[in-house]
C-alpha positions as CSV (number, residue, x, y, z in Angstrom):
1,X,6.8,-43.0,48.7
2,X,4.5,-41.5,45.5
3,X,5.7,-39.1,43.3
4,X,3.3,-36.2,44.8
5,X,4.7,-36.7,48.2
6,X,7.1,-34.3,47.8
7,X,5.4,-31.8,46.5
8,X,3.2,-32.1,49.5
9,X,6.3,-31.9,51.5
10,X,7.6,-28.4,49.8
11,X,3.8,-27.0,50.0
12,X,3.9,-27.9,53.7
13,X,7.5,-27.0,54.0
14,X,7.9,-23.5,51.4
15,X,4.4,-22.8,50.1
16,X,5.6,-19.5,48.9
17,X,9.3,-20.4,47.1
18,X,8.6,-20.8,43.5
19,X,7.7,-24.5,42.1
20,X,8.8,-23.8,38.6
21,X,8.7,-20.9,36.1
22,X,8.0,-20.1,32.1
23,X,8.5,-16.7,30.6
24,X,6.7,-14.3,32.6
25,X,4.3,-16.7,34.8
26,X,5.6,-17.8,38.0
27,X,4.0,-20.8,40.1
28,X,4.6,-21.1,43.9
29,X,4.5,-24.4,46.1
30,X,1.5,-23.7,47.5
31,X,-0.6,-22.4,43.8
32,X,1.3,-25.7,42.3
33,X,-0.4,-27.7,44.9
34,X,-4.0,-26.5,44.3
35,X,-3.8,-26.7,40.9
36,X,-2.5,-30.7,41.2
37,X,-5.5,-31.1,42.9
38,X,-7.9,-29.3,41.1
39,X,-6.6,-31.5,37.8
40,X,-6.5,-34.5,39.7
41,X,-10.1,-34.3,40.6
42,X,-10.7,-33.1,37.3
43,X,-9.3,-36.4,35.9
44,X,-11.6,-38.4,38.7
45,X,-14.6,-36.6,37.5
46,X,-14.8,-38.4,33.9
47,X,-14.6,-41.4,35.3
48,X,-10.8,-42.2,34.8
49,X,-9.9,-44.8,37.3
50,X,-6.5,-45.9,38.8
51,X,-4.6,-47.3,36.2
52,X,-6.2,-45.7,33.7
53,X,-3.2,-44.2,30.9
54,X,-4.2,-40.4,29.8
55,X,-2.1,-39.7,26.6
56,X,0.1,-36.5,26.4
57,X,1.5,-34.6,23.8
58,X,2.6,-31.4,24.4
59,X,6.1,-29.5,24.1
60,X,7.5,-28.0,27.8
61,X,5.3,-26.1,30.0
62,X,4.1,-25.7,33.9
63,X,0.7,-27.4,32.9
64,X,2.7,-30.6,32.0
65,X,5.0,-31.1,35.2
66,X,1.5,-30.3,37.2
67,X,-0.1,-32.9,35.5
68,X,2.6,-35.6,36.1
69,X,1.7,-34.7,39.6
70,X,-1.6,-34.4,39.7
71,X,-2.0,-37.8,37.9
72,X,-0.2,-39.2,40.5
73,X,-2.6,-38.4,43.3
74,X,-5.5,-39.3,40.9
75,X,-3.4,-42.9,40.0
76,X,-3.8,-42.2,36.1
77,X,-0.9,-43.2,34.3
78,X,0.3,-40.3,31.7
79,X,1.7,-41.6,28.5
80,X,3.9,-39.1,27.0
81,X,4.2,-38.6,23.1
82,X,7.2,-37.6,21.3
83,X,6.0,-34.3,19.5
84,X,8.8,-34.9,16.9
85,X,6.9,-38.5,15.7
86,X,4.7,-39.0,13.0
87,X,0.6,-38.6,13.4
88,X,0.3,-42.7,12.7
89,X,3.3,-43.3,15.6
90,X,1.1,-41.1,17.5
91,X,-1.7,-43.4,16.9
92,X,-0.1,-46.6,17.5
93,X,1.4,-45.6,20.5
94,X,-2.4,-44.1,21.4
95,X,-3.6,-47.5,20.9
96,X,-1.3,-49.4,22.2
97,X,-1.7,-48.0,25.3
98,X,-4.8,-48.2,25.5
99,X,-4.9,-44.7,26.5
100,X,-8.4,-43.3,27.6
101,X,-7.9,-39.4,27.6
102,X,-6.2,-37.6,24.9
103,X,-4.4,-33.8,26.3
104,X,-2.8,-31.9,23.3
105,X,-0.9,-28.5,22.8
106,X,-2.8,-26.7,20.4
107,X,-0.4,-26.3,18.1
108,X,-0.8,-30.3,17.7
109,X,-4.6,-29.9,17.2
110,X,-5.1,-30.4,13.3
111,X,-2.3,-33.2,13.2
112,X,-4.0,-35.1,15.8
113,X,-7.3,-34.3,14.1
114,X,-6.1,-37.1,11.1
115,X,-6.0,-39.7,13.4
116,X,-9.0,-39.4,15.6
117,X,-10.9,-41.8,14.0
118,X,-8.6,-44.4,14.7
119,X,-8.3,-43.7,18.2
120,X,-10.7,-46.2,19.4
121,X,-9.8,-46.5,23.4
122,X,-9.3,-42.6,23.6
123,X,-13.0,-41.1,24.9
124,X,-12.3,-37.7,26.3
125,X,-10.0,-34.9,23.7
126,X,-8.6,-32.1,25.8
127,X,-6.9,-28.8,24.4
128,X,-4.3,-27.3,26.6
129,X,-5.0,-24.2,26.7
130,X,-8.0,-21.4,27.5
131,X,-10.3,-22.5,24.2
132,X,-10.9,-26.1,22.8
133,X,-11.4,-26.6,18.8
134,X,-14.2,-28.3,17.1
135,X,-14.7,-31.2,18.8
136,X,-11.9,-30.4,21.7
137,X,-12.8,-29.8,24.9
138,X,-10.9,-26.8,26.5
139,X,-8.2,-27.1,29.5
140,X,-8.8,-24.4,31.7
141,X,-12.7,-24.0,32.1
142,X,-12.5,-27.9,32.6
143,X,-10.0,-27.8,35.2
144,X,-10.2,-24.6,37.4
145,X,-14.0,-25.2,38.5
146,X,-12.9,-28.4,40.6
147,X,-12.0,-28.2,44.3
148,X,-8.4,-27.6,45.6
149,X,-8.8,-30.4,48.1
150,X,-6.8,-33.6,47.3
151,X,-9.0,-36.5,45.8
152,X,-10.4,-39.3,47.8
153,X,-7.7,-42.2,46.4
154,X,-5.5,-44.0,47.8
155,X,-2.3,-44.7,46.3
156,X,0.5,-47.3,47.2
157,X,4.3,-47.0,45.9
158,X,3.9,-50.4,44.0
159,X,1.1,-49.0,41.7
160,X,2.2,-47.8,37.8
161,X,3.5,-43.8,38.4
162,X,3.7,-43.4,34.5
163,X,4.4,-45.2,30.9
164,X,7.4,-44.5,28.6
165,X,7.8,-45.7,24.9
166,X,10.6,-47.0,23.4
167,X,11.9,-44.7,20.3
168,X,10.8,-48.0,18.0
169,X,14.3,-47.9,15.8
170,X,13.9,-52.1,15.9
171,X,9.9,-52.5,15.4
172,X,7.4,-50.8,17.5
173,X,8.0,-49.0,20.1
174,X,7.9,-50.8,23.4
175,X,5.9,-49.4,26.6
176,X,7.4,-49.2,30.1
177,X,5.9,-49.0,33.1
178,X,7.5,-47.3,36.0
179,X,5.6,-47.3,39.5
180,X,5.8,-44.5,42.2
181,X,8.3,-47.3,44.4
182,X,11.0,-47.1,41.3
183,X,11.1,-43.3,40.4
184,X,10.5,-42.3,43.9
185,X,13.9,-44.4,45.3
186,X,15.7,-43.5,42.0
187,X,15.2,-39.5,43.3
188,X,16.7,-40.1,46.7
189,X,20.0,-41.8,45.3
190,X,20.1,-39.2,42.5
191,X,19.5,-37.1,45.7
192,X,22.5,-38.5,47.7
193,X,25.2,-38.0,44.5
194,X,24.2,-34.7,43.7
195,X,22.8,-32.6,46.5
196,X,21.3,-29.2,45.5
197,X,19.7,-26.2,47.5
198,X,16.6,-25.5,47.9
199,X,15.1,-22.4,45.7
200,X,18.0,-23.1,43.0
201,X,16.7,-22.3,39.4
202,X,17.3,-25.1,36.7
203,X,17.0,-24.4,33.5
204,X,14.8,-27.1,31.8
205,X,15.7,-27.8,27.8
206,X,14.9,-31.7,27.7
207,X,11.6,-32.7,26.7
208,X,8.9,-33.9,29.7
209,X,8.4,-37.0,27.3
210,X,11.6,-38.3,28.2
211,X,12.8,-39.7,31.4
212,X,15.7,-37.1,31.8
213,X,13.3,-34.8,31.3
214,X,10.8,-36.0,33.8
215,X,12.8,-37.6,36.1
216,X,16.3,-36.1,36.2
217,X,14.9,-32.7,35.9
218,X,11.2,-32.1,37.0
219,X,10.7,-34.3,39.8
220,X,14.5,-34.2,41.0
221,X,13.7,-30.8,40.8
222,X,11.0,-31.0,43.2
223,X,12.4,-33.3,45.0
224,X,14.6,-30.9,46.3
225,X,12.2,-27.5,46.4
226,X,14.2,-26.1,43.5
227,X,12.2,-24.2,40.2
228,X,12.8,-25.7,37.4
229,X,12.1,-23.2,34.0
C-alpha cells in the first residue's frame, strides 16, 4: 500500500463527505483528490524526481496534509521543519537533506530570507499562499493551472513516503526515513486498536511536522474517511 491509496479509496468510496476542515473552508474527498494531483504534477513539472526531498515549513493547514499526499503520488519526499527552530537549524536541516524545493508559510518568508544564501541544494522557493515575495514564487498560480489527472509514476510501498528529524538535544538532528510499506502497515494496526467512523470530525492541535501529527492524526484520519480540522 502507498500513503495516497486511501485517499483514492474515500474519493472512490465518499467523494462528497468532507476530507478535512479549517475555519470557514471546507474540502471534500473528491476537491482533496484533484487538488493532490494538480500539486503532484505541479511538483513533476520542475523536474523533481522520485526521491527527491521538498522542504516544508509551515504551521497547520489543508494545503499541508494535501501535500503529504500529493507528494506521495509524485514520490518526493517532504521534509518537515519545526517552525519553533532557529533560521540556522532551519538551514542545516535544509542542507542536510539535501532538500531541492523550499515551501514556506508566509509568515516565515523574511526569516527564511537570512538563510537563502546558504541553501545550496534548494533550487525552486515557493510561498504558500495566493502572492509570492521578492524572489518567491507564489503557491496557488503555480499549482491550480496543472491537470487534475494523477501523474504518470509509479510508486512501490518500499520507496521513502517522507523524512523526519530528530529534535538534535545530543548534536544534530538525525534524519529518518520512513517508506509508504512502514506508515501504511503502522495505519492499519493503529486501525485495528482504535476503530473510528467514517465522517467523524478530529480536532487537529499537533503540528504536521511531527509524526503524531502526520501519522496519528492526518493520515489515520484519512485512513478512515474522517475530517480532521
Amino acid at each position: 500500500m502507498r500513503l495516497h491509496d486511501f485517499l483514492d479509496y474515500q474519493a472512490r468510496e465518499r467523494g462528497d463527505a468532507e476530507f478535512a476542515t479549517q475555519g470557514n473552508r471546507r474540502f471534500t474527498y473528491r476537491e482533496a483528490l484533484a487538488a493532490t494531483h494538480q500539486l503532484a504534477n505541479a511538483f513533476v513539472s520542475t523536474g523533481l524526481q522520485i526521491g527527491d526531498r521538498i522542504a516544508v515549513l509551515s504551521k497547520n493547514s489543508i494545503e499541508f496534509v494535501l501535500l503529504y499526499f500529493a507528494a506521495s503520488k509524485a514520490g518526493v519526499v517532504p521534509v518537515p521543519l519545526n517552525y519553533r527552530l532557529a533560521p540556522d537549524e532551519w538551514r542545516y536541516i535544509v542542507n542536510d537533506a539535501g532538500a531541492r524545493m523550499l515551501l514556506v508559510e508566509e509568515g516565515f518568508l523574511e526569516a527564511v530570507d537570512t538563510i537563502r544564501p546558504a541553501l545550496p541544494t534548494v533550487e525552486r522557493f515557493v510561498a504558500l499562499g495566493d502572492a509570492g515575495a521578492a524572489g518567491w514564487e507564489a503557491y496557488h498560480p503555480w499549482v491550480t493551472v496543472q491537470p487534475i489527472t494523477p501523474p504518470a509514476r509509479l510508486i512501490m510501498d518500499d520507496q521513502a513516503l517522507y523524512q523526519l528529524y530528530t529534535s538534535g538535544t545530543t548534536g544534530h538532528p538525525k534524519g529518518a526515513v520512513l517508506t509508504h510499506r512502514a506508515v501504511t502497515t503502522h495505519l492499519m494496526q493503529f486501525g485495528c486498536a482504535c476503530p473510528i467512523q467514517p465522517g467523524e470530525r478530529l480536532l487537529l492541535v499537533v503540528p504536521l511536522f511531527h509524526a503524531s501529527g502526520a501519522n496519528a492524526v492526518a493520515f489515520q484520519s484519512v485512513y478512515w474517511g474522517r475530517a480532521p480540522g
